[in-house]
MDAnalysis code that builds the backbone (N, CA, C; Angstrom):
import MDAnalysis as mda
import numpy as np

u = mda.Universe.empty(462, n_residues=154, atom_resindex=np.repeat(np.arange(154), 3), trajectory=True)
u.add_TopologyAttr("name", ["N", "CA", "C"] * 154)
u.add_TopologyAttr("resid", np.arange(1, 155))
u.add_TopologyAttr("resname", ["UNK", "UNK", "UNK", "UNK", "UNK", "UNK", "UNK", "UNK", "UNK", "UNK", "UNK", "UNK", "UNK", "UNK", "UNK", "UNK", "UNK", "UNK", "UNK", "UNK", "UNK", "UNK", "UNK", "UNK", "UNK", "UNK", "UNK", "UNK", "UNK", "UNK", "UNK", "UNK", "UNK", "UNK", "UNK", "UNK", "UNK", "UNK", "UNK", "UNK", "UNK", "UNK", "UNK", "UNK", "UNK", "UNK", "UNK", "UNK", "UNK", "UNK", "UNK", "UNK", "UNK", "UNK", "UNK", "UNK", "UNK", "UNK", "UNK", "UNK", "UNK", "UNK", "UNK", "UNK", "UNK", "UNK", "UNK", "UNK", "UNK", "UNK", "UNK", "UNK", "UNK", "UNK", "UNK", "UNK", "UNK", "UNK", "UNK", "UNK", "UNK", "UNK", "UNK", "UNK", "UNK", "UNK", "UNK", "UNK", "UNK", "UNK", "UNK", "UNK", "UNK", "UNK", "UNK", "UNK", "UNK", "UNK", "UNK", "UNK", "UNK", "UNK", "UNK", "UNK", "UNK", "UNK", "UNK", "UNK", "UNK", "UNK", "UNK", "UNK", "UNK", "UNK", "UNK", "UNK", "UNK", "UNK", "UNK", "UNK", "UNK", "UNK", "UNK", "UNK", "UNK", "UNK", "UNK", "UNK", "UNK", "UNK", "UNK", "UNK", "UNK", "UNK", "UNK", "UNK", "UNK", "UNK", "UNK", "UNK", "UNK", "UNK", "UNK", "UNK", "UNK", "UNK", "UNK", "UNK", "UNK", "UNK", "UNK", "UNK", "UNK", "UNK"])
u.atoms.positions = np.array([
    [98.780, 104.564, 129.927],
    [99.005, 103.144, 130.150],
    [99.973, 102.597, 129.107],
    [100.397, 101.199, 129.556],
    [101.361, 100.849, 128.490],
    [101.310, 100.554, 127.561],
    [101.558, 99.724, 126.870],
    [101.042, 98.890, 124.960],
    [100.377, 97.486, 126.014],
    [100.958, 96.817, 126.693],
    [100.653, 96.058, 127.703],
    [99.527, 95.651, 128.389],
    [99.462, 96.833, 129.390],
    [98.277, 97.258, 129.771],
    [96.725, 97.895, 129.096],
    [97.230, 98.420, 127.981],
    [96.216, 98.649, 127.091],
    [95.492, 97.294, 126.361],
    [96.346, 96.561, 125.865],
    [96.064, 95.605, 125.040],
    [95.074, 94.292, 126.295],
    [95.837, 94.024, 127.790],
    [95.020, 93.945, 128.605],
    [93.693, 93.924, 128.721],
    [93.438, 95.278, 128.869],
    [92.101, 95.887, 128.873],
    [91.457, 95.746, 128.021],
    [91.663, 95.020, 126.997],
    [90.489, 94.803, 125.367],
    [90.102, 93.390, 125.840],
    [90.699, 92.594, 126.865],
    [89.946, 91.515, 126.994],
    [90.659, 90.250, 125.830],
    [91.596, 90.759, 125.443],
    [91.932, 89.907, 123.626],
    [92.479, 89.059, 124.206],
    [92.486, 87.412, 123.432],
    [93.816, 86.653, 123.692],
    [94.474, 86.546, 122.468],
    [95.842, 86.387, 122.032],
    [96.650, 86.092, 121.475],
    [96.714, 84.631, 120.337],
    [96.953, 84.520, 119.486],
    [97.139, 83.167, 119.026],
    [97.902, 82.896, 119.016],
    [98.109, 81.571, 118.509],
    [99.877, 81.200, 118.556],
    [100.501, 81.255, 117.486],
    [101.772, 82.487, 117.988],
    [103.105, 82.942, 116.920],
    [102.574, 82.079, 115.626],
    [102.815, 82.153, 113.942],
    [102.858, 80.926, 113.466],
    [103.897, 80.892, 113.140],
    [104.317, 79.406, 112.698],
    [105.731, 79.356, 111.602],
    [105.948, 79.661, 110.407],
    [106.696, 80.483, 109.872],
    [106.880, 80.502, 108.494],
    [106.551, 79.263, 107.455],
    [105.786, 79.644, 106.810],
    [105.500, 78.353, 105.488],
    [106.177, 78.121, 104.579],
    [107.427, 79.288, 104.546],
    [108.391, 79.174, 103.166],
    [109.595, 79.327, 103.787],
    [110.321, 80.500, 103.202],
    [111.677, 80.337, 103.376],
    [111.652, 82.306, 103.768],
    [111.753, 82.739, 104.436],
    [111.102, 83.784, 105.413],
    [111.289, 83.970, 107.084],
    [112.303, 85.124, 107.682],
    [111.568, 85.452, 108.407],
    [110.213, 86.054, 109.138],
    [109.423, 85.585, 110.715],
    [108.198, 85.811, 110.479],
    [108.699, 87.733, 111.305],
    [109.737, 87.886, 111.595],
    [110.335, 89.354, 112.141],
    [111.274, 89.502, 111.615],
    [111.907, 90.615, 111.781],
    [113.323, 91.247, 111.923],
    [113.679, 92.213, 112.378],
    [114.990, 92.003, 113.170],
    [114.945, 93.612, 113.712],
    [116.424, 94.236, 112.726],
    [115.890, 95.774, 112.595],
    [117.245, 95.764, 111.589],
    [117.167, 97.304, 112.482],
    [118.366, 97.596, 113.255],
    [118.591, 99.001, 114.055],
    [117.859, 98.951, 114.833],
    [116.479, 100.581, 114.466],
    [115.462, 100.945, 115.474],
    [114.189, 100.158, 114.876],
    [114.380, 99.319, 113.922],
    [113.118, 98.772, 113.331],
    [112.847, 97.401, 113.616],
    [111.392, 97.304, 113.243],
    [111.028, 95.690, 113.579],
    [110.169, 95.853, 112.213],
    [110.716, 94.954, 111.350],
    [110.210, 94.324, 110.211],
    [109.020, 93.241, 110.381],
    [108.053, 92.962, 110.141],
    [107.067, 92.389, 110.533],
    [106.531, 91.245, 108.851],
    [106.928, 90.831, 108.672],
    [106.490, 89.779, 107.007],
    [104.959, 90.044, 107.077],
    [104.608, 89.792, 106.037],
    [102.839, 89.120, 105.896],
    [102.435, 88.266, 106.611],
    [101.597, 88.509, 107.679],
    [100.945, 87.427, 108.585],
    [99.359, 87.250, 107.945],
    [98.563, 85.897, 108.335],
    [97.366, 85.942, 107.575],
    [96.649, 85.876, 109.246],
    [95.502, 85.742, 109.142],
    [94.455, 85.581, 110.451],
    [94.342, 84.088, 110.902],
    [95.461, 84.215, 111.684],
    [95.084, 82.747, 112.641],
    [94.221, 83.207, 113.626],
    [93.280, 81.550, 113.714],
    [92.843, 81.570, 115.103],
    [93.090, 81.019, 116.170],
    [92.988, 81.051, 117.368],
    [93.594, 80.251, 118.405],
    [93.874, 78.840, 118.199],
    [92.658, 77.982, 117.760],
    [93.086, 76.790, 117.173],
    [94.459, 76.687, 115.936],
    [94.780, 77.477, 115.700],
    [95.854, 77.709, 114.549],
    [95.239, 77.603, 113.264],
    [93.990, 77.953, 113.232],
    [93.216, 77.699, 111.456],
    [93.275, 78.978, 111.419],
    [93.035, 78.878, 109.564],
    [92.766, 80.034, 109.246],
    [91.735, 80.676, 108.647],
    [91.765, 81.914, 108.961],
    [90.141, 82.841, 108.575],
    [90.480, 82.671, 106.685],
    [89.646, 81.752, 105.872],
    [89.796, 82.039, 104.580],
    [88.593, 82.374, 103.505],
    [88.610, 82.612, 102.593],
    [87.715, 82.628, 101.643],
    [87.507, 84.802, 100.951],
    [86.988, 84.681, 100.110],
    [86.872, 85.679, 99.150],
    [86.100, 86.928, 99.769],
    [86.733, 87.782, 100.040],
    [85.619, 88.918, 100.504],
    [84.933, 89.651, 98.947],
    [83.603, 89.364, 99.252],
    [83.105, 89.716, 98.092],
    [82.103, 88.582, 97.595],
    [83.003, 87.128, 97.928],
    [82.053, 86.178, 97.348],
    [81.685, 84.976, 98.644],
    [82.572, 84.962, 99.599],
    [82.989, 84.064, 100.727],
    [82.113, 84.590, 101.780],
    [82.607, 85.798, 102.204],
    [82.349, 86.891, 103.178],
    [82.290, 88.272, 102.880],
    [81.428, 88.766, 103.789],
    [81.279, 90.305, 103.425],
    [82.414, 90.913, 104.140],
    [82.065, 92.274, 103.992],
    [83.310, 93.441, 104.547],
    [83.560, 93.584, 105.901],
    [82.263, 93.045, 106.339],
    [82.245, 93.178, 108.335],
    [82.897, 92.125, 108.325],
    [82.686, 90.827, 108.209],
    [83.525, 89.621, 108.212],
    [85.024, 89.787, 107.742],
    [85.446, 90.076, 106.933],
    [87.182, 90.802, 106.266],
    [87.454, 91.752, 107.545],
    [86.649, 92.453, 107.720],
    [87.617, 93.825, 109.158],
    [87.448, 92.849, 110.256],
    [86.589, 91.570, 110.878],
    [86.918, 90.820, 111.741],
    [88.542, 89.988, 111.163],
    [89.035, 89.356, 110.343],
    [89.975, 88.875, 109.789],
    [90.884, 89.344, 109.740],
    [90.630, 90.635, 109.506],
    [91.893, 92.130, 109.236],
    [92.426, 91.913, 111.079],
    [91.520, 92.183, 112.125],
    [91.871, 92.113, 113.323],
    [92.314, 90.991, 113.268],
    [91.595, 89.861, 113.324],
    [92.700, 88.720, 113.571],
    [94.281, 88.554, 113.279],
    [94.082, 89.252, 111.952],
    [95.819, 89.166, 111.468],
    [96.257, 90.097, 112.447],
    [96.198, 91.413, 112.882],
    [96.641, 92.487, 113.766],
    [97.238, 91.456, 115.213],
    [95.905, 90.708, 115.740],
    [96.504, 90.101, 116.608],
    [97.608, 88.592, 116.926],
    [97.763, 88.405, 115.505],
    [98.145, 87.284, 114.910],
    [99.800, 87.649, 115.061],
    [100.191, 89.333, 114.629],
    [101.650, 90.174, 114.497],
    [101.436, 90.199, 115.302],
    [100.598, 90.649, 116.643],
    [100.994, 91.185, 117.970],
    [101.885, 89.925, 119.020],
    [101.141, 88.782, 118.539],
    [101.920, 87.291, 119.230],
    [103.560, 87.047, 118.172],
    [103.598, 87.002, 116.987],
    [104.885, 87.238, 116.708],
    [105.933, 88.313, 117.485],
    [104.990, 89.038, 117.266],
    [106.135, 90.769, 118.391],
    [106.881, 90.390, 119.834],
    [105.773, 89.436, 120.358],
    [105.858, 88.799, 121.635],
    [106.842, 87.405, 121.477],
    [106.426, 87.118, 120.489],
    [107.415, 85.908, 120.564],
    [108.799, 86.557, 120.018],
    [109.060, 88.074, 119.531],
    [110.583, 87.785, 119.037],
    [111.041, 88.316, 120.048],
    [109.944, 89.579, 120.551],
    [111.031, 90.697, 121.070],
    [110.351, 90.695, 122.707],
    [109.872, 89.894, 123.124],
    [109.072, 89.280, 124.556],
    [107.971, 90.647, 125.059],
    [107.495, 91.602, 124.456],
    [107.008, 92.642, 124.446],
    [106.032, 94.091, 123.957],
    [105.297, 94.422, 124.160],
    [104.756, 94.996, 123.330],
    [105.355, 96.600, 124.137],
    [105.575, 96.250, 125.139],
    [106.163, 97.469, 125.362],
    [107.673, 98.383, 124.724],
    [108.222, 97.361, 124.226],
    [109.184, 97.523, 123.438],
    [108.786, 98.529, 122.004],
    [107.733, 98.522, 121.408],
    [107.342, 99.158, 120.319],
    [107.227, 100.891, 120.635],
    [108.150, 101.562, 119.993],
    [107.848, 102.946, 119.749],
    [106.309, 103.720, 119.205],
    [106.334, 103.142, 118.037],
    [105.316, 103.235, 117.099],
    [104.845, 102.207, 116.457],
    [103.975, 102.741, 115.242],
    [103.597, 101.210, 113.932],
    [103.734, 103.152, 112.932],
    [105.365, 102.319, 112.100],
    [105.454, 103.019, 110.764],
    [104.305, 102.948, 109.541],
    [104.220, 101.730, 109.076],
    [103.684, 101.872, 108.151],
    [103.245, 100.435, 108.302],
    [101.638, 100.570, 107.008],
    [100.850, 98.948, 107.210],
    [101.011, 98.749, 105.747],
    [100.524, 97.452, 105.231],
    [100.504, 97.645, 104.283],
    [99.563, 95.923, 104.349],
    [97.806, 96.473, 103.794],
    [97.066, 95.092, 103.727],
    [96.265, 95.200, 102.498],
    [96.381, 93.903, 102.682],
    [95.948, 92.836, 101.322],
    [94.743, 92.255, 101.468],
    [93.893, 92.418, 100.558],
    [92.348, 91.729, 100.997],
    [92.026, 91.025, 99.448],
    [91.962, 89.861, 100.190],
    [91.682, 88.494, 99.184],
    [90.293, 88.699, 98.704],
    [90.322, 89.534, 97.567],
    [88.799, 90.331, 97.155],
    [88.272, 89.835, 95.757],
    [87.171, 89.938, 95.725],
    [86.272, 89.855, 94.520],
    [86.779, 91.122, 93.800],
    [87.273, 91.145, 92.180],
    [87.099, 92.333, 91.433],
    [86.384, 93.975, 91.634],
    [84.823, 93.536, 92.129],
    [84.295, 94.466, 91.860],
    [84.277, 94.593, 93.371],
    [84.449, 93.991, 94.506],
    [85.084, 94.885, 95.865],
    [85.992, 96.388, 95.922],
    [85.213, 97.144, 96.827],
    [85.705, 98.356, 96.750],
    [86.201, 98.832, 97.746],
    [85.993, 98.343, 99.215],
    [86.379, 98.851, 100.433],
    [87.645, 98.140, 101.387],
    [88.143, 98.400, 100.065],
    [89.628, 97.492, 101.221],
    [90.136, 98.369, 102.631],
    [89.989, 99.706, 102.540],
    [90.507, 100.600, 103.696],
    [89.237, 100.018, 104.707],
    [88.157, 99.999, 104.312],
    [87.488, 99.392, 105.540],
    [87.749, 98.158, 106.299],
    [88.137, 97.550, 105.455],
    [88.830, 95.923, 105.956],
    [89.742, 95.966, 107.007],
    [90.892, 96.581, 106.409],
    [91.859, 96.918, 107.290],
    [91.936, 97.841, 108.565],
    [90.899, 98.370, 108.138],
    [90.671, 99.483, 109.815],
    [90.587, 98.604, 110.861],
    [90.105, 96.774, 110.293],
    [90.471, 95.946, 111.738],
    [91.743, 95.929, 112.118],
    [92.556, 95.585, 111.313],
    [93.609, 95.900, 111.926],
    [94.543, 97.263, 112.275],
    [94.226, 98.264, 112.032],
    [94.726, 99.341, 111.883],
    [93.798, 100.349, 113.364],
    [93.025, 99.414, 113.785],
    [92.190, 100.212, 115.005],
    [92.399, 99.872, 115.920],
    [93.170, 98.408, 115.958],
    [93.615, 97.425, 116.913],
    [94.620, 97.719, 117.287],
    [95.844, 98.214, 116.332],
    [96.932, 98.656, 116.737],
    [96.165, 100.339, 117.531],
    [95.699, 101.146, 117.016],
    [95.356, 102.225, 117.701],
    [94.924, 102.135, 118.858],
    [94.300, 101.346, 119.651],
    [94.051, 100.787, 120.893],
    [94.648, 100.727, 121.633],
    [95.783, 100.060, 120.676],
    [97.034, 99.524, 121.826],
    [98.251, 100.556, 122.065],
    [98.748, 101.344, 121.195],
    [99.894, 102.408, 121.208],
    [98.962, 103.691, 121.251],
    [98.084, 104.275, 121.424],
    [97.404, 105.243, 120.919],
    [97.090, 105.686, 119.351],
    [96.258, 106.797, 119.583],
    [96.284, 107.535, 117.999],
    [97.824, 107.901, 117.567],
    [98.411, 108.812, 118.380],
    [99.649, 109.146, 117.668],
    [100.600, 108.413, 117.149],
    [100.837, 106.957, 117.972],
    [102.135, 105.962, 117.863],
    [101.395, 104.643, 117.268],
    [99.989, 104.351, 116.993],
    [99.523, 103.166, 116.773],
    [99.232, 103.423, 115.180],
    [98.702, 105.009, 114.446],
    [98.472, 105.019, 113.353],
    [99.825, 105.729, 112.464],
    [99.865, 104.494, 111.466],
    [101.289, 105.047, 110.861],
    [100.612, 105.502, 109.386],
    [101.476, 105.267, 108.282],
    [101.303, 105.338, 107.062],
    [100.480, 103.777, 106.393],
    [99.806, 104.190, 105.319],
    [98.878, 102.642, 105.162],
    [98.799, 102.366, 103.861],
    [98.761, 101.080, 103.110],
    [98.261, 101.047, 102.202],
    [97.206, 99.774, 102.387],
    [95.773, 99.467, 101.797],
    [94.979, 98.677, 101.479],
    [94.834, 98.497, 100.405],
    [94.992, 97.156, 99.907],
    [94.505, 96.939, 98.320],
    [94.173, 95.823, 98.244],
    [93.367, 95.697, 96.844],
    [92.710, 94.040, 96.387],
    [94.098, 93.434, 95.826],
    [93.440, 91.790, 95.983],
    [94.107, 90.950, 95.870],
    [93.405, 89.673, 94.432],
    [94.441, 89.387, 93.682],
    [93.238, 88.304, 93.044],
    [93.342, 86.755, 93.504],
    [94.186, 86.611, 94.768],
    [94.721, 85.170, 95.522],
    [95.349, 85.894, 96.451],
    [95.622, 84.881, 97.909],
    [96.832, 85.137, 98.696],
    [96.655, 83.912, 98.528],
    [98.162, 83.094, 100.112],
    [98.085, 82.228, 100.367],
    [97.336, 81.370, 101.107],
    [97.368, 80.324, 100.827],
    [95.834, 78.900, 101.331],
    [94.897, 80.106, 101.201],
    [94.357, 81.011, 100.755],
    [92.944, 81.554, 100.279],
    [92.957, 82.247, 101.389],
    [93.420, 82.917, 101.951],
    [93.391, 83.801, 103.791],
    [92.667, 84.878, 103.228],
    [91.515, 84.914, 104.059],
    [90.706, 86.542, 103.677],
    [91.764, 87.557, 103.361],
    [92.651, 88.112, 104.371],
    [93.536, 89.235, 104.597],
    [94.969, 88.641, 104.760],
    [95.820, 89.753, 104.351],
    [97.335, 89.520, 104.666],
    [97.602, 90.823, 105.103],
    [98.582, 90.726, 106.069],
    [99.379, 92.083, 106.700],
    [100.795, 92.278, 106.994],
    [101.408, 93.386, 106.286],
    [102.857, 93.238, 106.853],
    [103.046, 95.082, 107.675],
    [103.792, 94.821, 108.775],
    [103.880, 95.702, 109.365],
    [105.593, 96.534, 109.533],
    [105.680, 97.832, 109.798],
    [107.190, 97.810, 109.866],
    [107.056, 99.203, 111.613],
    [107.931, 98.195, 112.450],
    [107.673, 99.581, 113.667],
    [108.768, 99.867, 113.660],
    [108.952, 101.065, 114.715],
    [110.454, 101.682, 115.104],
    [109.982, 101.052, 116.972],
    [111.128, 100.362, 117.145],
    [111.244, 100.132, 118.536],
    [112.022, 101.170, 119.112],
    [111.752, 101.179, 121.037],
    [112.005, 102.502, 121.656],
    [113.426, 101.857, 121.992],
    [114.459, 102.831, 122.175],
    [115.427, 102.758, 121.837],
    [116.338, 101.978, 123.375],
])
């Protein structure tokens, strides 16, 4: 099935694209790539998932957030490049979890988003290279941040 049709079938809806808050694109395409900035977890209403994993929310709550941001890039993707079918792969992740010090499971956090993409492109093309790490702030206090980089199909 497609990225399309897969994503379909999860039943998900989309939020809306957001706007950049600074001075930033929220994409880019540079060649075969799609540059993806730090997105945080909007929700359909356009709020955001915030507060401290560790002191705010626990880790199940952060991997719900982690997904939100996943689906948060998937409506940017759509809004630049009108498509999810357009995506080759997901190169590499790279998430941020707005954590308490003594928090230890940031790779768990992010498996929301990193399982979400696997859903949608498969195992082979949905899991790229990753990094998870603590954070001692993001911005407006967002549980999670995510930046993504794909190779679009040619």
């Amino acid at each position: 099935m497609s990225a399309e049709k897969n994503f379909a079938a999860l039943g998900l809806t989309l939020p809306p694209a957001p706007t950049p808050a600074g001075v930033y694109k929220p994409c880019l395409i540079d060649g075969k790539y799609l540059w993806v900035s730090g997105h945080g977890p909007v929700r359909d209403d356009k709020s955001l998932i915030t507060g401290r994993v560790g002191k705010d929310m626990d880790a199940d709550g952060a991997k719900l957030a982690a997904r939100q941001v996943g689906l948060t890039i998937l409506s940017s993707i759509k809004t630049k490049i009108g498509s999810l079918d357009k995506i080759k792969r997901v190169i590499k992740v790279l998430g941020m979890v707005n954590a308490e010090p003594e928090f230890e499971k940031h790779p768990y956090v992010i498996n929301g988003c990193s399982e979400l993409f696997a859903q949608i492109w498969g195992e082979e093309n949905g899991v790229g290279v990753r990094s998870a790490v603590g954070m001692g702030s993001l911005p407006n206090n967002i549980a999670v941040e995510i930046e993504v980089l794909f190779e679009l199909l040619p």
